[in-house]
N, C-alpha and C positions, 0 to 999 in steps of 0.2 A: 921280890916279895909281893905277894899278891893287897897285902894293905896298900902299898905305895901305888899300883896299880889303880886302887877301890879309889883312894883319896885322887888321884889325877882326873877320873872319868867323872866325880861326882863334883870336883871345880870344873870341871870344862862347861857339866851341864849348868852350875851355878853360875858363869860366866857367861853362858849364851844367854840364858833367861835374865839374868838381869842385866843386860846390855839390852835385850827387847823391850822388857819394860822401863828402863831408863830412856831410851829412844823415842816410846811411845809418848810417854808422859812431857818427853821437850817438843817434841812435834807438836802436842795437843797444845803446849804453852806458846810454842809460834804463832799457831792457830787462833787463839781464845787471847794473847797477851796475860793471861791470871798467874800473877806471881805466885798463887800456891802451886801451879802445876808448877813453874820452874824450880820452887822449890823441893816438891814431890820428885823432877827427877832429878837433884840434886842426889838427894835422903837416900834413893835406889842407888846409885851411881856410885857413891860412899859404899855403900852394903858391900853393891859386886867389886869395887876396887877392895876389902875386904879382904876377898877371896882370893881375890889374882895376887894379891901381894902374900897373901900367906901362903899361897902354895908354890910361887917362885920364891920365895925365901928357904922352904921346908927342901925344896928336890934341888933345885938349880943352885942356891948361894949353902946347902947343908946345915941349915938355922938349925934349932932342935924341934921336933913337933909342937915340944910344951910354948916356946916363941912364935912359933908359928899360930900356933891356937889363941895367943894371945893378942897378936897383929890382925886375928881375924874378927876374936870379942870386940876389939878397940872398936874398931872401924863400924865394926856389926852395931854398936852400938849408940855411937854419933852417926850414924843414918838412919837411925830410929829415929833419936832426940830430931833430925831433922826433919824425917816425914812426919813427928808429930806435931813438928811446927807449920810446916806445910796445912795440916790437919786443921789447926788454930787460923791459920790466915784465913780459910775457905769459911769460916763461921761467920770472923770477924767483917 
């Protein structure tokens, strides 16, 4: 089915980009020590795990999409709350 196809190609691309940007962001935090970046790519790191987990759930373990969608909200959205903590630290 050309959906399940659409959905694998568009996590893969979501999986590589945010493994670069999670990368980028812990390197800068090696770099600089600033707990926001470590927590910046905490927040990313969450998002892409997100992803990875609901699209092995959805193909590989035959979760239903609608669980899948929602393993991916979850996630999606405690890496928000985190990069906006991130966000706060960098102020403070």
């Amino acid at each position: 089915m050309w959906v399940d196809t659409a959905i694998i190609a568009v996590k893969t691309v979501t999986l590589l980009l945010g493994s670069g940007i999670t990368y980028i962001a812990y390197k800068a935090h090696r770099g600089t020590g600033a707990p926001s970046l470590r927590m910046l790519a905490v927040g990313f790191g969450t998002v892409t795990l997100g992803a990875l987990l609901a699209g092995i759930a959805h193909q590989l373990l035959s979760v239903p999409l609608e669980v899948g969608v929602l393993i991916n909200s979850v996630l999606v959205a405690v890496g928000f709350a985190v990069i906006m903590y991130s966000l706060y630290l960098e102020r403070g």
